[in-house]
C-alpha positions in Angstrom: 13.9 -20.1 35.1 14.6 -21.7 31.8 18.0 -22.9 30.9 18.5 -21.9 26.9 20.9 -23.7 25.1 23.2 -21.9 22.7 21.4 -23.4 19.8 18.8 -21.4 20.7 20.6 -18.4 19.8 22.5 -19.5 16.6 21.5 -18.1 13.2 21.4 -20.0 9.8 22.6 -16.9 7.8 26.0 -17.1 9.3 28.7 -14.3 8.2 32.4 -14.8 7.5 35.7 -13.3 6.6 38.5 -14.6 4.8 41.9 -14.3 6.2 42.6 -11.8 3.4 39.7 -9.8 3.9 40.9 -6.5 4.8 40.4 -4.4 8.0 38.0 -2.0 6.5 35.8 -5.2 5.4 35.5 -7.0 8.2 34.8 -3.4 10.2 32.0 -3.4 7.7 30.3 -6.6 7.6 30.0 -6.0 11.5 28.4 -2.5 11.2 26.4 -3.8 8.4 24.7 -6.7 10.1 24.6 -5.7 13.2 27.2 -8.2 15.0 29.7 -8.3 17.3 32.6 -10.8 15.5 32.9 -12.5 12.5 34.2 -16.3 12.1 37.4 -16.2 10.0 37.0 -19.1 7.7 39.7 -20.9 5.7 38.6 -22.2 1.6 37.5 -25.2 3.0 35.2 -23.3 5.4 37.1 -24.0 8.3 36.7 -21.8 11.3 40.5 -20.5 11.6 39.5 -17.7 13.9 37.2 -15.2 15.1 37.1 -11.5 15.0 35.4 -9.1 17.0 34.4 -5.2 17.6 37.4 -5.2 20.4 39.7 -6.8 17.6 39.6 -4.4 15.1 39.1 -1.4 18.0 42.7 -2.8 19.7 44.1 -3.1 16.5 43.1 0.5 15.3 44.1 2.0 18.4 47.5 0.6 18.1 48.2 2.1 14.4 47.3 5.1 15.5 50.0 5.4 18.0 52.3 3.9 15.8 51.2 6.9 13.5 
């Protein structure tokens, strides 16, 4: 079998978020292209964080209890 490197799976065309992009953004820039998180980037392009699906899904799920 051959062993793939994760290089092998990056893209170029990376997405981002900025820490002020909003909930409803960053739920669309993952429906949009099609990923499962987003690199939260600072204004020097500084990976700060990352958020995923599960993120926003945990987060959601816990505003709507608080409801």
């Amino acid at each position: 079998m051959k062993h793939l490197k994760v290089g092998g799976l990056m893209t170029d065309d990376v997405v981002s978020a900025l820490p002020r992009t909003s909930f409803r953004d960053a739920a669309k820039l993952l429906a949009e292209h099609g990923i499962g998180g987003v690199p939260v980037v600072d204004a020097d392009d500084h990976v700060v964080d990352v958020v995923c699906a599960s993120d926003l899904l945990a987060h959601r799920a816990l505003t709507a209890r608080a409801g």
